[in-house]
C-alpha positions as CSV (number, residue, x, y, z in Angstrom):
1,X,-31.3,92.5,208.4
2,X,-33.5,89.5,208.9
3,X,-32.8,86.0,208.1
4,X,-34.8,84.1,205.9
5,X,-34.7,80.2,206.2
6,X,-35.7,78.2,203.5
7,X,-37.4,74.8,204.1
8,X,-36.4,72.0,202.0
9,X,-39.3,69.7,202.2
10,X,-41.1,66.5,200.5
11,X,-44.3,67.0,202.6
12,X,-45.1,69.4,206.1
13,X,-45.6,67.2,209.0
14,X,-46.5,68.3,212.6
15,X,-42.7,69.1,213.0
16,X,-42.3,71.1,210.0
17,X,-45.7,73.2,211.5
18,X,-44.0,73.9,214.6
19,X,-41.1,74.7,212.9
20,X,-43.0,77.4,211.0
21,X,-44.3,78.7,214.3
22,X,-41.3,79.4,216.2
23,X,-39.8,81.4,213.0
24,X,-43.3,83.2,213.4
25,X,-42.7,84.2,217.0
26,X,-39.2,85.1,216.4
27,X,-40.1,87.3,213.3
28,X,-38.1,84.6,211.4
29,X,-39.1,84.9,207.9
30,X,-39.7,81.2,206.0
31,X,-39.3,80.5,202.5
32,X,-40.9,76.7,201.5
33,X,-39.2,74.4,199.2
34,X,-41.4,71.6,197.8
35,X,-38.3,69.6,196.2
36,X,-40.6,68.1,194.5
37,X,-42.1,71.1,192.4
38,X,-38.3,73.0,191.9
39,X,-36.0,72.6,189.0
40,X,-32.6,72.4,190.3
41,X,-30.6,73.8,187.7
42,X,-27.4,75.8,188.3
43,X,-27.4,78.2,185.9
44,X,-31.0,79.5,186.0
45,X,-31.9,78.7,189.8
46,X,-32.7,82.2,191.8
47,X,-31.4,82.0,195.8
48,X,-33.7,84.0,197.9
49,X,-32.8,82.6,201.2
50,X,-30.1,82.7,203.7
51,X,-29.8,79.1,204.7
52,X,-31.4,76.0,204.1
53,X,-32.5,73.6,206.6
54,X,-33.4,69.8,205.2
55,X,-36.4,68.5,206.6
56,X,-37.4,66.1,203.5
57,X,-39.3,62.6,204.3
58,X,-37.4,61.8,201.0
59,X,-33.8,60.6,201.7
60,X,-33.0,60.7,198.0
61,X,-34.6,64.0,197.3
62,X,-33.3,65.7,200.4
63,X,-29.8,64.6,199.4
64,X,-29.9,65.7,195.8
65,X,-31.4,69.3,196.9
66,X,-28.8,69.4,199.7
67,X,-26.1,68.7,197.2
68,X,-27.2,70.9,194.5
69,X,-27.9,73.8,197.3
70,X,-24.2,73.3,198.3
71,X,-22.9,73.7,194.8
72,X,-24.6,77.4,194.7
73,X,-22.7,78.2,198.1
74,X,-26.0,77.8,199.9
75,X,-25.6,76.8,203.6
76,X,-27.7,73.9,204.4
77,X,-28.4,72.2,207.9
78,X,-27.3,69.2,208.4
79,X,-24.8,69.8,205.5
80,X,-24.5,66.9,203.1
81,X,-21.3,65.1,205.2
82,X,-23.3,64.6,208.1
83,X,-26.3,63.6,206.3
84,X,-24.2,60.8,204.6
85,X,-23.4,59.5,207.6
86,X,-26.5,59.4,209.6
87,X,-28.3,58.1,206.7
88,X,-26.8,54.7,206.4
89,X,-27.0,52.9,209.8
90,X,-23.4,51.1,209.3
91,X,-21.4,54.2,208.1
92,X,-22.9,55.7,211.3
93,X,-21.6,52.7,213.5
94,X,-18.2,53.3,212.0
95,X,-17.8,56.7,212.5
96,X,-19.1,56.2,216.2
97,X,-16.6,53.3,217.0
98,X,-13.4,55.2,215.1
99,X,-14.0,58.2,217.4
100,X,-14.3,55.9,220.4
101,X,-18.1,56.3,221.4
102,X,-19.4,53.5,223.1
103,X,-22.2,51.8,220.9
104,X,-23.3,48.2,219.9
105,X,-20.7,45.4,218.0
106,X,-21.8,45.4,214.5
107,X,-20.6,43.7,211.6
108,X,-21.6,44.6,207.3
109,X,-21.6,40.8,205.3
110,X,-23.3,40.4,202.0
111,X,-23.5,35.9,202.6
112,X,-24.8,34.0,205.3
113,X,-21.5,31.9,206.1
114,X,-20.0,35.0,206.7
115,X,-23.4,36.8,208.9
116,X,-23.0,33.4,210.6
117,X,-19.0,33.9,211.1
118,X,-19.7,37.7,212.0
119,X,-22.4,36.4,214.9
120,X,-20.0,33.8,216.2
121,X,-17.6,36.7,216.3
122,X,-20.1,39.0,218.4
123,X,-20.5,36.6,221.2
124,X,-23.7,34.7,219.6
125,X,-27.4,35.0,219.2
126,X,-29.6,36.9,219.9
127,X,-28.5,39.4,217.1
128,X,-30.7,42.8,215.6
129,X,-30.8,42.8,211.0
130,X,-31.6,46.1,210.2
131,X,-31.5,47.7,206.5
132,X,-28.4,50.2,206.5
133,X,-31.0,52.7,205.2
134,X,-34.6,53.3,206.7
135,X,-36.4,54.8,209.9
136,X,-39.5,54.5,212.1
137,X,-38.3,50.9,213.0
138,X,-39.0,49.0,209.8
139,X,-37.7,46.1,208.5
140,X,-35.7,44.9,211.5
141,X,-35.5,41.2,212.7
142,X,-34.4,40.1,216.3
143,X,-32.6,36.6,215.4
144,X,-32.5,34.5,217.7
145,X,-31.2,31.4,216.4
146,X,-29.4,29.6,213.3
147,X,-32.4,28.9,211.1
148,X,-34.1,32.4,211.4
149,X,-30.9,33.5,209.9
150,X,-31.2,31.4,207.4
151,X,-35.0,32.4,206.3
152,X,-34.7,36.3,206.8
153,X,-31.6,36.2,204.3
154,X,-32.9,34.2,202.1
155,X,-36.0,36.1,201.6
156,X,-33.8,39.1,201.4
157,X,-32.0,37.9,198.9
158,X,-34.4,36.7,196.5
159,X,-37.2,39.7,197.6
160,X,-34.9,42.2,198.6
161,X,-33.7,45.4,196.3
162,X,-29.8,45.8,196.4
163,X,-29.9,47.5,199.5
164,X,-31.4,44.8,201.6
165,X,-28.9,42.7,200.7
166,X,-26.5,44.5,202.6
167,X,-26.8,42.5,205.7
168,X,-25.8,44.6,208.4
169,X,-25.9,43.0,211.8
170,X,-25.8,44.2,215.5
171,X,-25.4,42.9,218.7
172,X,-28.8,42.6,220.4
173,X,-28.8,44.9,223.6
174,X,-31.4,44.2,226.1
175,X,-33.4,47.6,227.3
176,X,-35.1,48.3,230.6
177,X,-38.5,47.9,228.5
178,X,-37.3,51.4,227.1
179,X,-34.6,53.7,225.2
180,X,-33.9,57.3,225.1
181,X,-33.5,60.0,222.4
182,X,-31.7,62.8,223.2
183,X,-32.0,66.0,220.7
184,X,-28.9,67.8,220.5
185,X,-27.9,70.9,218.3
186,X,-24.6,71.9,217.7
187,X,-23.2,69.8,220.2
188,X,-25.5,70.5,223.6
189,X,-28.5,68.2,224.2
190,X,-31.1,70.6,225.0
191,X,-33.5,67.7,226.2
192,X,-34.5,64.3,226.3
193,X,-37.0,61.6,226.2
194,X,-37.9,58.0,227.6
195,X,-39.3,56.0,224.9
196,X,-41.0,52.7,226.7
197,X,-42.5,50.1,225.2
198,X,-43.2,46.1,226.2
199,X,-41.8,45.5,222.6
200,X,-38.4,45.6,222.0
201,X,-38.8,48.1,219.7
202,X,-39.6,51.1,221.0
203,X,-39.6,53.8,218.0
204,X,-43.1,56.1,218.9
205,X,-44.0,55.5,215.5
206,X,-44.3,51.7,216.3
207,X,-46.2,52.8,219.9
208,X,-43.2,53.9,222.2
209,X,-44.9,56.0,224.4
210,X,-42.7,59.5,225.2
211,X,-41.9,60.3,228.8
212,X,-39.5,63.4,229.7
213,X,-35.9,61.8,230.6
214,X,-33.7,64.1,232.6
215,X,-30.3,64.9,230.5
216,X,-27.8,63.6,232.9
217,X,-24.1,64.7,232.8
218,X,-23.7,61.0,231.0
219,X,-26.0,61.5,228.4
220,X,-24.8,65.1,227.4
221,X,-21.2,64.0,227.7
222,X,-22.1,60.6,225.0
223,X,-24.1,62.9,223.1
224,X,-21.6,65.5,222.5
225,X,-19.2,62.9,222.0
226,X,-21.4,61.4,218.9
227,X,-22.4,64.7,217.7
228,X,-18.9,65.8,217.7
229,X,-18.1,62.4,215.9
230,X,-20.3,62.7,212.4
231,X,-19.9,66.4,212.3
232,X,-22.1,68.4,214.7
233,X,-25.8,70.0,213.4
234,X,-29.2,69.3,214.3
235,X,-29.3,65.3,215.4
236,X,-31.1,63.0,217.8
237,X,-29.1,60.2,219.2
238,X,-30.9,56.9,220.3
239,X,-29.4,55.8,223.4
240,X,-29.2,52.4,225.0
241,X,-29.1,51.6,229.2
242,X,-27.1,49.3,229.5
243,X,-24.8,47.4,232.6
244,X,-21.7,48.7,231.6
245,X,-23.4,52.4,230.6
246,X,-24.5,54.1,227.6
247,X,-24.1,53.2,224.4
248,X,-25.4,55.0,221.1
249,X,-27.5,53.0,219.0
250,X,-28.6,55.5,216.1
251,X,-28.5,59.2,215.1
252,X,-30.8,60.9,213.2
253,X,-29.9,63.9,210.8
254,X,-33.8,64.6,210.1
255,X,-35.0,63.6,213.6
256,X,-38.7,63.8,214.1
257,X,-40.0,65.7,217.4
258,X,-43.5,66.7,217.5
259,X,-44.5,64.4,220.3
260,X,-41.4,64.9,222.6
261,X,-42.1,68.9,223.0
262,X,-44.9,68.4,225.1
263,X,-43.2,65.7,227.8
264,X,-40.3,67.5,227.7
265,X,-41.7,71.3,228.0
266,X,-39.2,72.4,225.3
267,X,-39.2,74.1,222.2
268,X,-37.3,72.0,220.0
269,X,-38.7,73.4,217.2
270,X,-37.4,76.9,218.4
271,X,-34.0,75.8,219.2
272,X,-33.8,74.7,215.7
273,X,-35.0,78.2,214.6
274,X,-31.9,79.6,216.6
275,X,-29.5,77.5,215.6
276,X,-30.3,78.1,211.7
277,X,-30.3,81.8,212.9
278,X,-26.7,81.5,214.2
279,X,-25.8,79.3,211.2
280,X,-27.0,82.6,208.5
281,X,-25.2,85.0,211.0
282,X,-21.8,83.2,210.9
283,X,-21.2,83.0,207.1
């Protein structure tokens, strides 16, 4: 009996395309779920997939339709306690330093006496404010000294929603004019890219350019370790180089990969197929 995957999605992107197409050569049947158009209601909604995977620009709409597929007994990939942790950049820090992984020093303050306390605390300037929610590289502000501080949280403040005045803080890292992402499912990073760029943020959607990065023993071992650590799934961890080794910066729960297929002459997209494959199998 075949598996059919349903597709949770606010939009189709490149990735979702390719997605598509590796379910095509695999005789993978695909069901799309514009969140958007569906009314999630318990007692009337009709299942007619095996397994749901999330791929929703929407972090709010993929959430609710993750929840409410969860509450039907639906299987849904990444399931809704991974997702809360990836999601929100401090909870992710957290979970990373409780199991141990090596990653920046971070601190969560809500004044500036106490973000000034927290940087004192961290060994000094230059620091990285990033909004606990949020991707592609927005919104974040190398500090390098004691009166940017004081003019990117005041504009927070008064500008800001709610969120942004959640000031979370982390130790700036300097990079070898690069990162790397490594995409790992269910534990086992399957490949990896160099993302360079002379600015020192190096997202591709701000210009990083993608080169293939060899997975070394050390990244698969840190990756496995961070996977392992927020609950496993489909993720991409952002890596930092550093002098005293590797250190996880980020993970993704939703990750992006249409330009990192190519450099890295893998089927990302078909992994992710197999994996939801095995998920479907298993229940």
């Amino acid at each position: 009996m075949s598996t059919t995957i349903g597709i949770l999605h606010t939009t189709i992107r490149g990735d979702e395309k390719l997605i598509i197409e590796a379910a095509k050569k695999r005789n993978i049947q695909i069901k799309l779920i514009d969140v958007r158009e569906e009314i999630f209601n318990r007692k009337t909604y009709k299942c007619d997939f095996d397994v749901a995977l999330e791929r929703c620009v929407s972090t709010v709409k993929g959430t609710h339709a993750t929840r409410f597929f969860e509450s039907i007994g639906v299987a849904v990939i990444n399931n809704s306690s991974v997702a809360s942790v990836c999601e929100d950049k401090f909870v992710t820090s957290c979970f990373l330093q409780k199991a141990k992984v090596p990653t920046p020093d971070f601190a969560m303050v809500f004044n500036t006496e106490q973000a000034v306390k927290s940087i004192d605390e961290m060994g000094g300037f230059p620091v990285v404010i990033k909004p606990p929610l949020g991707s592609w590289g927005r919104l974040l502000a190398k500090i390098n000294d004691i009166d940017a501080l004081e003019a990117v949280l005041e504009h927070k403040e008064v500008l800001g929603s709610p969120q942004q005045k959640s000031f979370y803080i982390q130790q700036f890292v300097k990079k070898p004019g690069r990162d790397i992402r490594a995409f790992v499912i269910d534990g086992k990073t399957i490949c990896a890219i160099y993302r360079d760029s002379p600015h020192w943020i190096t997202n591709t959607a701000r210009g990083g350019v993608a080169t293939n990065c060899p997975v070394s023993k050390e990244i698969s071992d840190i990756s496995k370790s961070a996977s392992d650590a927020v609950g496993g799934g489909i993720l991409s961890m952002d890596i930092f180089e550093t002098d005293d080794g590797l250190q996880i910066n980020e993970i993704n729960h939703t990750t992006e990969f249409k330009n990192s297929e190519k450099p890295t002459n893998t089927s990302i997209s078909g992994a992710i197929v197999d994996y939801c494959v095995k998920v479907a199998k298993n229940l």
